[in-house]
C-alpha positions as CSV (number, residue, x, y, z in Angstrom):
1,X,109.0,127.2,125.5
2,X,107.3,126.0,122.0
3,X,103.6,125.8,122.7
4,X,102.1,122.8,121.9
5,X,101.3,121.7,118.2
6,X,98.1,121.4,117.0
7,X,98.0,117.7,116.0
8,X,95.4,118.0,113.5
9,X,97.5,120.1,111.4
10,X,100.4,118.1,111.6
11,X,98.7,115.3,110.8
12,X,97.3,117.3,107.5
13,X,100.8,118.3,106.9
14,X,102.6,114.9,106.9
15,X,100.1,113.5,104.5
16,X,100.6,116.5,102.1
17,X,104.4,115.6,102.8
18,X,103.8,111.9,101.1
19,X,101.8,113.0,99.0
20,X,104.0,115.3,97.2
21,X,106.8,112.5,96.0
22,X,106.5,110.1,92.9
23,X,108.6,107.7,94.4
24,X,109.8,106.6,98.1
25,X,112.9,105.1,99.0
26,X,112.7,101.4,100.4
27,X,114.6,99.8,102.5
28,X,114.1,95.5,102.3
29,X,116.3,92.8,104.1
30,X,118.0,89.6,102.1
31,X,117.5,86.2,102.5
32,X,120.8,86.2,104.4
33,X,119.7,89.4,106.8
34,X,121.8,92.2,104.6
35,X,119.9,95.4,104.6
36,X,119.2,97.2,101.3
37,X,117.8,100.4,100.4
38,X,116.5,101.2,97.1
39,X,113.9,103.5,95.4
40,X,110.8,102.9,93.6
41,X,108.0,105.1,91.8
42,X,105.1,104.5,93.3
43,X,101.4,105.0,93.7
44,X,99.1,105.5,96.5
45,X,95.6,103.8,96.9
46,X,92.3,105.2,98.5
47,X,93.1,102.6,101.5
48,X,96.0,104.1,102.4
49,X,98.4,101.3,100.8
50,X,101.0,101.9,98.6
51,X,102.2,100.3,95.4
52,X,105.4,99.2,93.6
53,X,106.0,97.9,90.6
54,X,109.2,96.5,90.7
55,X,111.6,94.4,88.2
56,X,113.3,90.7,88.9
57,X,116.4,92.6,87.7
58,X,116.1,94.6,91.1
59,X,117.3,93.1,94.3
60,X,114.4,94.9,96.6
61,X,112.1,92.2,94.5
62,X,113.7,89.2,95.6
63,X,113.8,90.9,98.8
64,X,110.3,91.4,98.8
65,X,110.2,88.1,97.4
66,X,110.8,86.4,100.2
67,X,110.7,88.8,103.2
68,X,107.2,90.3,103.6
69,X,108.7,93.4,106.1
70,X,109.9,96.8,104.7
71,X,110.3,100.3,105.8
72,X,109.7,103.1,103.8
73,X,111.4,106.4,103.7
74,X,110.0,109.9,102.0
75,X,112.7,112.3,102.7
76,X,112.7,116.5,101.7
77,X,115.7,117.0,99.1
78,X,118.7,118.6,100.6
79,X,118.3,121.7,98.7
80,X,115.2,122.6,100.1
81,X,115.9,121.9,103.7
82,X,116.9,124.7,106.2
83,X,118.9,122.2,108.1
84,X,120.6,119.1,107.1
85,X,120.4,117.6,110.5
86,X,116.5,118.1,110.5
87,X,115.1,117.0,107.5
88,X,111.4,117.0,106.9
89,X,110.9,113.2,106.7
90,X,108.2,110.2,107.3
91,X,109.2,106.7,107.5
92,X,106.9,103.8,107.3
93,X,107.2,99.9,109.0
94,X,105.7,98.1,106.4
95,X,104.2,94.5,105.8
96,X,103.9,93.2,101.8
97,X,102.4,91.3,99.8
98,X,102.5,90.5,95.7
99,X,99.4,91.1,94.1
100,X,98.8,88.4,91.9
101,X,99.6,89.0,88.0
102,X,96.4,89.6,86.0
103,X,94.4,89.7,88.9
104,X,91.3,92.1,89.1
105,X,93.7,93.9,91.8
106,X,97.0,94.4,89.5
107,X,95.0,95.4,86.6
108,X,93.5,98.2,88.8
109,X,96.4,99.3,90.5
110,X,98.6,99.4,87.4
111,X,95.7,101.8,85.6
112,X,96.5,103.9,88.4
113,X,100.0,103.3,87.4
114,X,99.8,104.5,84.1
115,X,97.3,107.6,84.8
116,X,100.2,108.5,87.6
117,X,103.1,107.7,85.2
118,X,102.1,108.2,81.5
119,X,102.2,106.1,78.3
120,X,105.2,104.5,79.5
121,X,103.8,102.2,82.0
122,X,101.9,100.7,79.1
123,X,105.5,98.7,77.8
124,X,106.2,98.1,81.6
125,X,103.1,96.6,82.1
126,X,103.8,93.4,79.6
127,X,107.3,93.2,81.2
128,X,106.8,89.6,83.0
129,X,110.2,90.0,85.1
130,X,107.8,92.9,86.3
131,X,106.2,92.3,90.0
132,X,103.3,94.4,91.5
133,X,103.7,94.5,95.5
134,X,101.4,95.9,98.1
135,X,102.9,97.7,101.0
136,X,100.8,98.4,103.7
137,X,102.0,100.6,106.6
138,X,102.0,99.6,110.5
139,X,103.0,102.7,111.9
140,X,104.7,105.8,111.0
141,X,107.1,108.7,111.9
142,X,106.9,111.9,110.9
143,X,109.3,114.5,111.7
144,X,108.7,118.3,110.9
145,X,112.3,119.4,112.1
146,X,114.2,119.7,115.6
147,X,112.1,118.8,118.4
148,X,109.1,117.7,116.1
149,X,108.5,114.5,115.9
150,X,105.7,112.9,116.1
151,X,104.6,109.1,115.9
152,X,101.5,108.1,113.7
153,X,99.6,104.7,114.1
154,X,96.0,103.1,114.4
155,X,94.2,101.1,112.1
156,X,94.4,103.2,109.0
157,X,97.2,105.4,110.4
158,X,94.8,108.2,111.5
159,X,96.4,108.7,114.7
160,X,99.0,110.8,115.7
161,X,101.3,111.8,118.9
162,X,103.7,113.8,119.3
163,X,106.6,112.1,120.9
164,X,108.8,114.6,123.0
165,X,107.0,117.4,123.7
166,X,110.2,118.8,125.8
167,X,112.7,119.0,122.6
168,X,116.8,118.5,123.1
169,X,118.4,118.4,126.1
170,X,121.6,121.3,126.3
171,X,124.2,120.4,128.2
172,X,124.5,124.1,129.2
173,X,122.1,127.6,129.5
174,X,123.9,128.7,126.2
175,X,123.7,125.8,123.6
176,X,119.9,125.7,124.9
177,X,119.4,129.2,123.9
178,X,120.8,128.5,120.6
179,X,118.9,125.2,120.0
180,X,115.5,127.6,120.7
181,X,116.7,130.1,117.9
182,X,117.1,127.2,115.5
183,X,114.1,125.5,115.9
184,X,112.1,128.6,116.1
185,X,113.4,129.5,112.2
C-alpha cells in the first residue's frame, strides 16, 4: 500500500506542471451545443487567471464569444510519458470574459504577451479580428499518474485533495499485483 502523498508537494508540483507550457489546449462549446477543442498560447497573471489572445478567424472565439464556460487542458507530450494511459495532466472548468480592447487591462496583459512571446506579438497586437479573453479557473484536476489524482479548488485554487486514496480496483490477486508494480515506476 502507497503511503499517503504529501499534498503540499503535490500541490507545488501541479503548478510547476502549468507552468512549464506556452500554450494550453481549450475546449469551448458552440452556439448550437457542438464541443470544440483547440489550442492557444497563453499567458498567466499574478491572480491566477489566464490569458488568450485569440483571432475572429478561430472558432474558440466565437465560442467564447458567446458562451462564457470553458475547460482547459495542459497535458505531458506523449514522448515523455512512461505510460500513455496515465498522463501527467491538469484540467481546468473555466468561466470567461473579453477584456475590453484598449482597456488599461488589455494593454497590460498583452505587454505580458509580448515579454512571454517576443517581437511578434507586436503585429498581433494591431490585428482588430484579434480578441483578448480572460479565463478564470473554478476548479481543477490534477493527475500525477495511476491512482494519483487529486482535485484542486477554493477561492484562488489553493486547495487540494486527493481524490481516491485506495487506487484501482483488480478484479483478481494477480492484475493487483501488477497494477502496484506500475504505479510504483
Amino acid at each position: 500500500m502507497r503511503p499517503p502523498p504529501d499534498l503540499a508537494t503535490v500541490f507545488t508540483a501541479q503548478e510547476a506542471f502549468r507552468d512549464s507550457f506556452s500554450t494550453l489546449i481549450l475546449a469551448t462549446v458552440s452556439d448550437e451545443c457542438r464541443p470544440e477543442a483547440s489550442y492557444a498560447p497563453y499567458v498567466r497573471d499574478t491572480d491566477g487567471r489566464l490569458y488568450v489572445y485569440v483571432s475572429e478567424l478561430s472558432r474558440h472565439t466565437a465560442n467564447l464569444k458567446h458562451q462564457p464556460r470553458a475547460s482547459v487542458l495542459f497535458i505531458e507530450s506523449e514522448q515523455d510519458s512512461k505510460h500513455l494511459f496515465a498522463r501527467q495532466r491538469l484540467t481546468y472548468e473555466c468561466h470567461t470574459r473579453e477584456v475590453e480592447r484598449d482597456s488599461e487591462r488589455w494593454q497590460y496583459i498583452l505587454t505580458q504577451f509580448e515579454t512571454k512571446f517576443g517581437k511578434f506579438m507586436e503585429l498581433l497586437r494591431n490585428l482588430k479580428d484579434f480578441h483578448l479573453f480572460e479565463i478564470r479557473p473554478q476548479r481543477g484536476i490534477y493527475v500525477a499518474g495511476f491512482a494519483q489524482a487529486y482535485e484542486i479548488t477554493g477561492e484562488r485554487l489553493d486547495s487540494i485533495r486527493h481524490l481516491n486514496d485506495t487506487g484501482h480496483r483488480a478484479a483478481d490477486t494477480a492484475t493487483d499485483q501488477a497494477m502496484q508494480r506500475v504505479t510504483r515506476q
